[in-house]
N, C-alpha and C positions, 0 to 999 in steps of 0.2 A: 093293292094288297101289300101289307105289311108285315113280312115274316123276322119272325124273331129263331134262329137258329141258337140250339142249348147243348151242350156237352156238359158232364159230372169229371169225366178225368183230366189226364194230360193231353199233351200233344197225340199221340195214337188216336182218340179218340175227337179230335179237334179236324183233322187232317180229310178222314172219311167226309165230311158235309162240305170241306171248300167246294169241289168241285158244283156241288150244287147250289152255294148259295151264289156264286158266279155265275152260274148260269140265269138264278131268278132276278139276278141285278142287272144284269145283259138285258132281261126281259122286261125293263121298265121300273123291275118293283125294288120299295126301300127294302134293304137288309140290315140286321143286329145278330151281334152274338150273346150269350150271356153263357160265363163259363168260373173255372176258379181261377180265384188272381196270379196265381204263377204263372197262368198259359197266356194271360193278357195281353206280355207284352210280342208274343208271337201270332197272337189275335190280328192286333193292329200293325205290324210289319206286313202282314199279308195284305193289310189294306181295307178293315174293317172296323165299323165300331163294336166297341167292347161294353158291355154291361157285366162289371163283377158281380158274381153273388156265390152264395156257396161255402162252406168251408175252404181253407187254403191250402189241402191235402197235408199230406204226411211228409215232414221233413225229411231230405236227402241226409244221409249218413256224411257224417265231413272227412272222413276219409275211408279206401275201402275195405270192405268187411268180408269174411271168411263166406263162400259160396258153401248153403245150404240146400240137403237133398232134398226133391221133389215133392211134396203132401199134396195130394188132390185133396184132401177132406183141409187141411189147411187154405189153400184157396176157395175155397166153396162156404169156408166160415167167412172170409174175407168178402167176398164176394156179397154173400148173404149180410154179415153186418156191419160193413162199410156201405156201397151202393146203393143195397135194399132198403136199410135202416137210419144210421147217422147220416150219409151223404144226402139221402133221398129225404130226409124230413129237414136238413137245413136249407136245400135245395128247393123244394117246394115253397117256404116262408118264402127265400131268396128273387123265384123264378115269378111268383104273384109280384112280389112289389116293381119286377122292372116291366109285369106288364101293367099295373098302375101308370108307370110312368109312362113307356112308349107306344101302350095301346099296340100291341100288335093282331093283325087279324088273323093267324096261321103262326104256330112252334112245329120247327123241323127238330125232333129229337134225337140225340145221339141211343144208343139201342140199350145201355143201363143209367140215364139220367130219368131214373125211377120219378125223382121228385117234378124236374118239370113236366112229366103227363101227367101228373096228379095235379099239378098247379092248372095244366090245363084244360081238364075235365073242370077243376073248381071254379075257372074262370070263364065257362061254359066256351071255351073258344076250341077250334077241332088240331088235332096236331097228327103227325105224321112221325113214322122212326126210320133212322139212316142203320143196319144194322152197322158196326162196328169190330164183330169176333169174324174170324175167319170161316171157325167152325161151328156146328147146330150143338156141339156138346159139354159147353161152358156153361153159358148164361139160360139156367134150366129151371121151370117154374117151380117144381118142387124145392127149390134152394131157397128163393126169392120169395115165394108167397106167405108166407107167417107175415114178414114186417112190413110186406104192400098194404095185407089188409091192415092193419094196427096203421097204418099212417094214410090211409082210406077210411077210416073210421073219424081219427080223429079232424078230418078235413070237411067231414058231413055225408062223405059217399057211402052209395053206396054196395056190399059188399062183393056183388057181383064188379070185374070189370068191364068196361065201357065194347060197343063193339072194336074185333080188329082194327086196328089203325093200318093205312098206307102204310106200308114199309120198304124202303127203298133200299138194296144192296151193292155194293161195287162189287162182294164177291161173286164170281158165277156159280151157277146152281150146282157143279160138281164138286164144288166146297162146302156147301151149304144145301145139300139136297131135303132135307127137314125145313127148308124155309120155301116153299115149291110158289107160292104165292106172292113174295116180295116181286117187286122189280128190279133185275139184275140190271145194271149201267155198268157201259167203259166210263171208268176215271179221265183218262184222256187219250190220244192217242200217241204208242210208244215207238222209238225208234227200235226194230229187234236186233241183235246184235248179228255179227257176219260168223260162218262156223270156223274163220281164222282167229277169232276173239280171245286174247291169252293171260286175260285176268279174273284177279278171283277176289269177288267182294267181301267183306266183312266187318260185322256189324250186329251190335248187343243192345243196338235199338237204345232210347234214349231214356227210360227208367234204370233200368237194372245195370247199369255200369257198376258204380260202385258196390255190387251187390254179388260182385261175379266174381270175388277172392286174385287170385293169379289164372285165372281164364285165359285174360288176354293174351299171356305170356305164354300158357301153354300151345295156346290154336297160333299164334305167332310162330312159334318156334317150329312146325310142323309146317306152315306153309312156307316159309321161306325158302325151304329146302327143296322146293317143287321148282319146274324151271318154267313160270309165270312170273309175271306182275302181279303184288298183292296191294291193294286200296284199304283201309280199314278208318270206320270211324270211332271215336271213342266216346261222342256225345258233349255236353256241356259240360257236366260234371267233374270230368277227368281229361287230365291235360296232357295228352302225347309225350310230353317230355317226361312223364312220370313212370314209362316203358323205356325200357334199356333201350339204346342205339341199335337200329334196323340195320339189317343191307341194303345193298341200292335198288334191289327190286321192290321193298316195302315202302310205301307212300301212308300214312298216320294222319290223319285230321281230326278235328272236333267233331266236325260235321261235314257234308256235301248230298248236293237232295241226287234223290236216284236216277230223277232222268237224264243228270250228265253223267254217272257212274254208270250204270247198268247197259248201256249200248255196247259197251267197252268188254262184258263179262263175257265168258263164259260159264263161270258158276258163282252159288252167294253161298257163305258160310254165316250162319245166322244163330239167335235164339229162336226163334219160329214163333217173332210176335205178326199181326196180323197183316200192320203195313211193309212187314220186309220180306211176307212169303207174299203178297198181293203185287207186288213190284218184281217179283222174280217169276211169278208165274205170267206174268202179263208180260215180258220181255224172251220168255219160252227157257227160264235156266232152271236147272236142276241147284237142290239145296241139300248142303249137311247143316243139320240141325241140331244144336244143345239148347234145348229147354231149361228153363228153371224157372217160371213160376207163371203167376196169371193164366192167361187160355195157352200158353205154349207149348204144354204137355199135349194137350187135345189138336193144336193147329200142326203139331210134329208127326202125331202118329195118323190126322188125316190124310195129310202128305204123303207119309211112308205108304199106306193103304192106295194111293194114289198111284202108287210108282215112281214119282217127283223128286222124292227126298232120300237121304240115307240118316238116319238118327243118331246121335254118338249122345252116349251118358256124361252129362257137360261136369259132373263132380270126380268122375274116375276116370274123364280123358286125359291122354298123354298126347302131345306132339305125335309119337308114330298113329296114334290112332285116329286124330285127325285127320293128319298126311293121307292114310291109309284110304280114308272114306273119301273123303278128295279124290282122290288116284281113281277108286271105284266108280264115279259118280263119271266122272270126264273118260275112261275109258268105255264104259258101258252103255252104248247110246240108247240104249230104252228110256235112259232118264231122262237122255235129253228131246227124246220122241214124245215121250209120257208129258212133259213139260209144254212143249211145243204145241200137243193138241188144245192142253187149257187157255193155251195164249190164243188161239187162231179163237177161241168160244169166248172170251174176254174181246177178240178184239172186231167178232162180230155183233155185239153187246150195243144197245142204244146208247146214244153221249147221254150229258146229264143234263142237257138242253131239253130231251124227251119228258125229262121227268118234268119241269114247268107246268105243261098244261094239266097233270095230274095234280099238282098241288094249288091248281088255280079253281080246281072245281072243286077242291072240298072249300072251298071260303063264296061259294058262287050262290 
């Protein structure tokens, strides 16, 4: 069995399917990616071949730009005609030709790589989706369907879609209770942190850096002042030294993956994208969340809904109001109760080893 694994976006959306294509390679079977050329060269570090195809996404801003408010109906256009539309029809061309070349018998899809399940309906081969949002109230058909059918038409389909496909989630069901049918997996298994644990992570995930005006500087300046240890990544894009000089308890990096950060925590100060509340609920910490854009409005307020989270308005935060929600979060142990339970249901969750034989019977 020959699986070709596809993602449409970045890294977020690349990260969700490692675990399982490691698993179906463990299992004997060859593995491919096929995704856009920026994530390539983080493809292949990880240890995989890479099939470019796709658009090459939207260029990063070259230096950073004023942090804009919230538009749900702005993301939902995006969504709808980026993914649905232009991504998903360059996509499609892209995701046929690499399986011209490496014939693969099964596509494991990222949950809006619209184009390659259209590629793989046309290529009569069965594929399966990794879901990738946190939460059931982003990626919603009514957004998405105008430019599926228009690019299901012009592929020969037709206009009804294919039955449900497998769909595979790392989130557990209390994140995603709209998805009752996926099969929920642990990603891996996490070290959880001790309730001596006296740092506090943070981190604006690896898109929206430069996108986040003086952010940094503000949630900076507000944790400092707590008497913790603060970790912070800043991504590839922006380079540590381009924040004023910390104090000694502030540590700045580009990057560091979570499961050497996150043992360490007691809580995560995040944007509330999908893989840094999915790392902090499976570790049991409680999050202050500033949204600004893609599904983080909806993965924030599932959170808050949850008990999990405390939400701060990432355009009219201040240092004390940060500070403030911090204080709340770490004083108030429902959070970190409420946190706690999700991780013990995450971490009684099938590995992604489980998932293999399901994807062996749809090619059987």
């Amino acid at each position: 069995m020959r699986v070709l694994f596809t993602f449409a976006g970045g890294s977020g959306h690349f990260e969700p399917l490692v675990p399982i294509a490691r698993a179906v390679r463990e299992a004997g079977h060859p593995v491919a990616f096929s995704g856009r050329p920026a994530v390539a060269g983080r493809v292949r570090e990880v240890g995989f071949a890479m099939f470019v195809s796709g658009p090459p996404g939207p260029e990063a801003p070259a230096t950073r730009t004023p942090l804009i408010e919230v538009d749900l109906e702005r993301e939902a256009r995006a969504l709808r005609d980026g993914f649905a539309d232009r991504i998903a029809r360059e996509r499609a061309t892209g995701v046929l030709e690499v399986c011209a070349a490496w014939r693969p018998d099964l596509l494991v899809c990222g949950e809006v790589d619209f184009g390659a399940m259209v590629a793989a309906e046309r290529a009569g081969l069965p594929f399966a989706t990794v879901l990738t949002t946190a939460t059931d109230t982003f990626v919603r058909p009514e957004v998405v369907a105008t430019p599926l059918l228009a690019l299901r038409a012009e592929h020969g389909l037709a206009p009804d879609s294919p039955p449900e496909a497998l769909a595979l989630s790392p989130f557990p069901h209390r994140l995603r209770p709209l998805a009752p049918n996926a099969l929920a997996f642990r990603t891996a298994p996490v070290q959880r942190p001790g309730t001596d644990a006296k740092t506090i992570y943070f981190t604006l995930g690896t898109i929206f850096n430069l996108e986040s005006g003086d952010l940094f500087e503000r949630v900076l300046a507000g944790l400092c002042e707590l008497p913790i240890d603060v970790v912070a990544t800043t991504g590839s894009n922006l380079d540590p030294a381009a924040l004023a000089p910390q104090p000694a308890n502030v540590r700045i990096e580009r990057y560091l993956p979570q499961a050497e950060v996150l043992p360490r925590c007691c809580a995560v100060v995040s944007h509330g994208g999908s893989g840094s509340i999915l790392g902090a609920l499976a570790h049991g910490l409680p999050s202050v969340l500033l949204p600004m854009g893609a599904d983080q409005p909806q993965n924030a307020a599932r959170c808050e809904e949850l008990g999990v989270a405390r939400v701060v308005h990432a355009v009219r935060a201040t240092p004390e109001t940060v500070r403030g929600a911090v204080a709340n979060v770490l004083s108030y142990p429902g959070y970190r109760a409420a946190a706690g339970h999700i991780a013990d249901e995450i971490a009684a969750l099938p590995g992604p080893e489980d998932t293999v034989p399901l994807l062996e019977q749809l090619t059987a």
